[in-house]
KERODREN-849036 format. One line per field, with one value per atom (N, C-alpha, C, CB): atom name; residue in one letter; x, y, z. Coordinates in pm, 1 decimal. Glycine has a CB too. Example, Ala and Ser with C-alpha at 12.3 -4.5 7.8 and 13.67 -1.06 7.14 Angstrom:
KERODREN-849036
torkol = c(N  CA  C  CB  N  CA  C  CB)
marfi = c(A  A  A  A  S  S  S  S)
c1 = c(1319.0  1230.0  1320.0  1130.8  1285.0  1367.0  1290.0  1408.4)
c2 = c(-569.0  -450.0  -330.0  -447.3  -225.0  -106.0  3.0  -59.8)
c3 = c(780.0  780.0  780.0  904.6  708.0  714.0  787.0  572.5)
//
This chain:
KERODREN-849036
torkol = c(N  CA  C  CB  N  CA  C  CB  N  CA  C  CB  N  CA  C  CB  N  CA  C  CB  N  CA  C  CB  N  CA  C  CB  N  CA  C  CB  N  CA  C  CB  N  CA  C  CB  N  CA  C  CB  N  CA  C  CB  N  CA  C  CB  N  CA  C  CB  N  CA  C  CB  N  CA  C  CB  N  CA  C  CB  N  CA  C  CB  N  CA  C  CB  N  CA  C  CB  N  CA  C  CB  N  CA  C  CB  N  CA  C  CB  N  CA  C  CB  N  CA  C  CB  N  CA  C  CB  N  CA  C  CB  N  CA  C  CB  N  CA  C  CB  N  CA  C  CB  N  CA  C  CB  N  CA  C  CB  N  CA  C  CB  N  CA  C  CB  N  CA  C  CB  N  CA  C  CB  N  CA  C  CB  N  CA  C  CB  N  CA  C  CB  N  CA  C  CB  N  CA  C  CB  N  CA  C  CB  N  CA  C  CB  N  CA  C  CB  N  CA  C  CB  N  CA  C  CB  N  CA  C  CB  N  CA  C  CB  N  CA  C  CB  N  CA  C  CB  N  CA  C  CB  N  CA  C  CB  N  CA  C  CB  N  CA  C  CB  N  CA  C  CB  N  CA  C  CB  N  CA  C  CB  N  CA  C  CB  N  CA  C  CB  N  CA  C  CB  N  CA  C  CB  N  CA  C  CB  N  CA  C  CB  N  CA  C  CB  N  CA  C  CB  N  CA  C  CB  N  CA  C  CB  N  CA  C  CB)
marfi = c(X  X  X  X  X  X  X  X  X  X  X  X  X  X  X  X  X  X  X  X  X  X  X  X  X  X  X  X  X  X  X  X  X  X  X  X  X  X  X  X  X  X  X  X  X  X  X  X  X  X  X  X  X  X  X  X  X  X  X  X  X  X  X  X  X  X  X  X  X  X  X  X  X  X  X  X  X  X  X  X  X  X  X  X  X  X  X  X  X  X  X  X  X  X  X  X  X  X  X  X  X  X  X  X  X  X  X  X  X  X  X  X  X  X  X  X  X  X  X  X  X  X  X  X  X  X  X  X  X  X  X  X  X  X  X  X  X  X  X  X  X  X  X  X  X  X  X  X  X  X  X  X  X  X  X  X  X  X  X  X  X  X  X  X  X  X  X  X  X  X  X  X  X  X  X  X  X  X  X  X  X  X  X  X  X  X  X  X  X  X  X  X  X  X  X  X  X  X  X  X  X  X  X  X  X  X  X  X  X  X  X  X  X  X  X  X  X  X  X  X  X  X  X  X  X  X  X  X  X  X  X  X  X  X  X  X  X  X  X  X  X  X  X  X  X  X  X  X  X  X  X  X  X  X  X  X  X  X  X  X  X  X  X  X  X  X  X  X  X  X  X  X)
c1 = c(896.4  958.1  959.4  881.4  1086.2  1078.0  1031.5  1203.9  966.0  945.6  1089.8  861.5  1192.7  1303.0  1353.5  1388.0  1294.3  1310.2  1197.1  1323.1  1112.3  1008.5  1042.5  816.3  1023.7  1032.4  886.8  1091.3  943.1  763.8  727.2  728.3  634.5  586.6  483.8  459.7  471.2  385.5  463.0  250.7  412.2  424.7  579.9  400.5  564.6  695.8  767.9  688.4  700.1  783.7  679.8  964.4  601.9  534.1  391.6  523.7  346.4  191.5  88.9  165.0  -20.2  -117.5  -251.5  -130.1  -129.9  -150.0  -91.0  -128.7  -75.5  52.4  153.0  39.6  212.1  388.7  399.5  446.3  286.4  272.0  270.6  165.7  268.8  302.6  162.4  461.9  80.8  -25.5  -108.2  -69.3  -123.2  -161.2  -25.5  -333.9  -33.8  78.5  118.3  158.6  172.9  192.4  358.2  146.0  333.8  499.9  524.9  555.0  631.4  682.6  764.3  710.1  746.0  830.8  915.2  801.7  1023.1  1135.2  1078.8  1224.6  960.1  922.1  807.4  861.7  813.6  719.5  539.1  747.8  535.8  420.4  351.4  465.4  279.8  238.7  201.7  153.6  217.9  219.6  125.5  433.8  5.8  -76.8  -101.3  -187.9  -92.2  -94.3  -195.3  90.7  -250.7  -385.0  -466.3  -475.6  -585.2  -702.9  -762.0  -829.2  -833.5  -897.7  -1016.3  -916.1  -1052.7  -1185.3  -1273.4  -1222.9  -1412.4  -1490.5  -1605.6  -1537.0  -1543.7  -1628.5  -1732.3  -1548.2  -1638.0  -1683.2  -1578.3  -1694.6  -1625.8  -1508.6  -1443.5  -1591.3  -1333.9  -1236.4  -1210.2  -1123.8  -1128.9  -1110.6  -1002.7  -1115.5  -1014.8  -893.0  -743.7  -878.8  -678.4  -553.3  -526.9  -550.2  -611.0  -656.6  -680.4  -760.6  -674.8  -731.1  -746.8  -704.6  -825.7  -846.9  -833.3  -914.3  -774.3  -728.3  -826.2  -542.9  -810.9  -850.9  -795.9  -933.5  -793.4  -684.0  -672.7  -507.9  -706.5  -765.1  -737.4  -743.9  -799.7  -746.2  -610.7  -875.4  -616.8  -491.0  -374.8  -478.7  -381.7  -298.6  -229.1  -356.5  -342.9  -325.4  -240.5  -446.6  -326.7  -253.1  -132.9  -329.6  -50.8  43.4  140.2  23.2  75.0  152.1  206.0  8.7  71.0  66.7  159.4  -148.2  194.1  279.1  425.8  276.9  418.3  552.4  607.6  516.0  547.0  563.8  557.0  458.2  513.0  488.5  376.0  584.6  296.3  174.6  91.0  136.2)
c2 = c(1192.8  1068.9  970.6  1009.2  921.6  814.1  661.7  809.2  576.2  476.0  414.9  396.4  399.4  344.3  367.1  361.8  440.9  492.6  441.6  636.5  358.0  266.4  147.5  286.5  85.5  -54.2  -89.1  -84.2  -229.6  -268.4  -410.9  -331.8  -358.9  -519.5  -609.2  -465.1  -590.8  -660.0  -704.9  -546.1  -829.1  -819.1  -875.9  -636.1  -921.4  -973.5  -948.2  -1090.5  -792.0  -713.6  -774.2  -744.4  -848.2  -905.3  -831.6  -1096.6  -776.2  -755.9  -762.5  -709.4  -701.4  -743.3  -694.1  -798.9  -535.5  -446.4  -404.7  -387.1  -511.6  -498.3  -457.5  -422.6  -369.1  -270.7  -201.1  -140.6  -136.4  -81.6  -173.3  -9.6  -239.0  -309.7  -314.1  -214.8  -304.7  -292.3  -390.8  -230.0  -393.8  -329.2  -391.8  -386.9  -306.2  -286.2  -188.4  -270.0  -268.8  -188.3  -150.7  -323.3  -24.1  23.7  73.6  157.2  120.7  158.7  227.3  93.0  416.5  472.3  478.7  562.3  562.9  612.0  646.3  738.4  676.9  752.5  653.9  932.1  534.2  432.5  449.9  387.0  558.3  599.0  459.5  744.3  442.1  352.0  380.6  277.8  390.3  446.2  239.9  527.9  268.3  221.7  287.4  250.7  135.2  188.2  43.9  223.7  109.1  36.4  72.0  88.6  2.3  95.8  181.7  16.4  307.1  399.5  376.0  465.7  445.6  367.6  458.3  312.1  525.8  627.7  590.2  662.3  480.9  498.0  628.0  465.0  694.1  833.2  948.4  840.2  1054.5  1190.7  1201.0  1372.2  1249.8  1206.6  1382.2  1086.0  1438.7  1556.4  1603.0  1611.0  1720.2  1808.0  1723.3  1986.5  1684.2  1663.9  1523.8  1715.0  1451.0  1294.8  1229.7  1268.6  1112.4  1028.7  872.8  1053.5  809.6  642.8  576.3  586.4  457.8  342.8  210.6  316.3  129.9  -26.1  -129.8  -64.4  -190.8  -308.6  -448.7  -227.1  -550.9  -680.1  -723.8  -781.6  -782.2  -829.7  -938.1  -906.0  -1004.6  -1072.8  -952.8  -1119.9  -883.3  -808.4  -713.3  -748.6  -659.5  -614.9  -699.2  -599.4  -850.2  -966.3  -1008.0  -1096.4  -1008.9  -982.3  -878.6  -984.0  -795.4  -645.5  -713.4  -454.0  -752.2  -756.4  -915.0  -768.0  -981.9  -1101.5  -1005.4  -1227.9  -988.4  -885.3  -828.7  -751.8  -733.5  -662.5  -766.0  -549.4  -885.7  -992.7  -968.9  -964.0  -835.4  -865.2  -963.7  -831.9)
c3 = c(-152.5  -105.9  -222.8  18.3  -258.5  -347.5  -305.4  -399.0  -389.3  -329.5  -283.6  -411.7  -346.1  -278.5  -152.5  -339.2  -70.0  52.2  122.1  54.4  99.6  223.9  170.2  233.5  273.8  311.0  289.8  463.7  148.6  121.8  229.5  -92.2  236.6  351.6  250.1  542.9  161.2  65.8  -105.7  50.6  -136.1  -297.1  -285.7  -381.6  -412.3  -456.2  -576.7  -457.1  -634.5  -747.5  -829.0  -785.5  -844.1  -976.2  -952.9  -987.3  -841.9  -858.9  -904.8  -861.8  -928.8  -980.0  -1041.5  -915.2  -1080.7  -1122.4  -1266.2  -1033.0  -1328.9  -1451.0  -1426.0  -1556.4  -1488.2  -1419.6  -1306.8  -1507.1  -1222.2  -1106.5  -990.8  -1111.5  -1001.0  -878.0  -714.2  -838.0  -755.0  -709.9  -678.0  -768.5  -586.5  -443.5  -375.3  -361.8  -244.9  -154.2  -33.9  -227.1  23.4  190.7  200.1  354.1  176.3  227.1  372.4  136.1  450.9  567.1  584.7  621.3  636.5  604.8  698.4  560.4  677.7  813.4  924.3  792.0  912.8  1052.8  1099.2  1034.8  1063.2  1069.6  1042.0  1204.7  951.8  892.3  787.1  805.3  734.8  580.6  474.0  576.8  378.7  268.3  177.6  226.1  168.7  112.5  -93.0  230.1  -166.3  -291.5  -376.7  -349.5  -433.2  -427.7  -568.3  -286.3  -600.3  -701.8  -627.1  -773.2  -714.1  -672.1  -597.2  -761.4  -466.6  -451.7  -490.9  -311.8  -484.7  -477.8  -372.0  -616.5  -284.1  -179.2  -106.5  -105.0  -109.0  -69.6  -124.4  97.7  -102.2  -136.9  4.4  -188.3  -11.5  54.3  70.3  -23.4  177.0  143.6  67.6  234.8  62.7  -13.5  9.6  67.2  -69.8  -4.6  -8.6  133.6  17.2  47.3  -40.1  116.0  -56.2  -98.2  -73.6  -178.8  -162.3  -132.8  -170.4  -117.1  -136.1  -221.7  -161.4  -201.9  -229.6  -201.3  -215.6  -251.5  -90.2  -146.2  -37.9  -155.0  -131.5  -58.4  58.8  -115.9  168.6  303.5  299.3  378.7  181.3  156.0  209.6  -21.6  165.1  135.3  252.1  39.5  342.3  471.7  555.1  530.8  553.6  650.3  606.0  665.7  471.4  448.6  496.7  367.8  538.4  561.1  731.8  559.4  777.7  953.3  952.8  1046.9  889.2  910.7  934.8  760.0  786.7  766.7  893.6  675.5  972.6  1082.5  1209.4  1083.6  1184.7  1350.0  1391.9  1494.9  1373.6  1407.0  1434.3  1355.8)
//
């Protein structure tokens, strides 16, 4: 899936991540979320998986976005 195919609910192209654009809440076609973030190592995560982190600013941004 390319990012140009979700709908971002976060950020305003400038982020805060240098050129990546980071952190951020996307929304796919099938109304899935696609979360993009720093690495966390909270814990190991399984096969397949992984974890990101990324500030409550940032969530509640997502949940305005949507009307939440």
């Amino acid at each position: 899936m390319a990012r140009g195919e979700l709908t971002r609910l976060t950020g305003n192209g400038n982020g805060n991540c240098n050129n990546d654009d980071c952190p951020n809440v996307y929304r796919t076609a099938s109304g899935s979320f696609v979360v993009q973030g720093d690495v966390s190592d909270a814990f190991t995560a399984p096969a397949g998986e992984g974890l990101v982190e990324i500030p409550e600013s940032v969530l509640r941004e997502a949940f305005r976005a949507l009307g939440w």
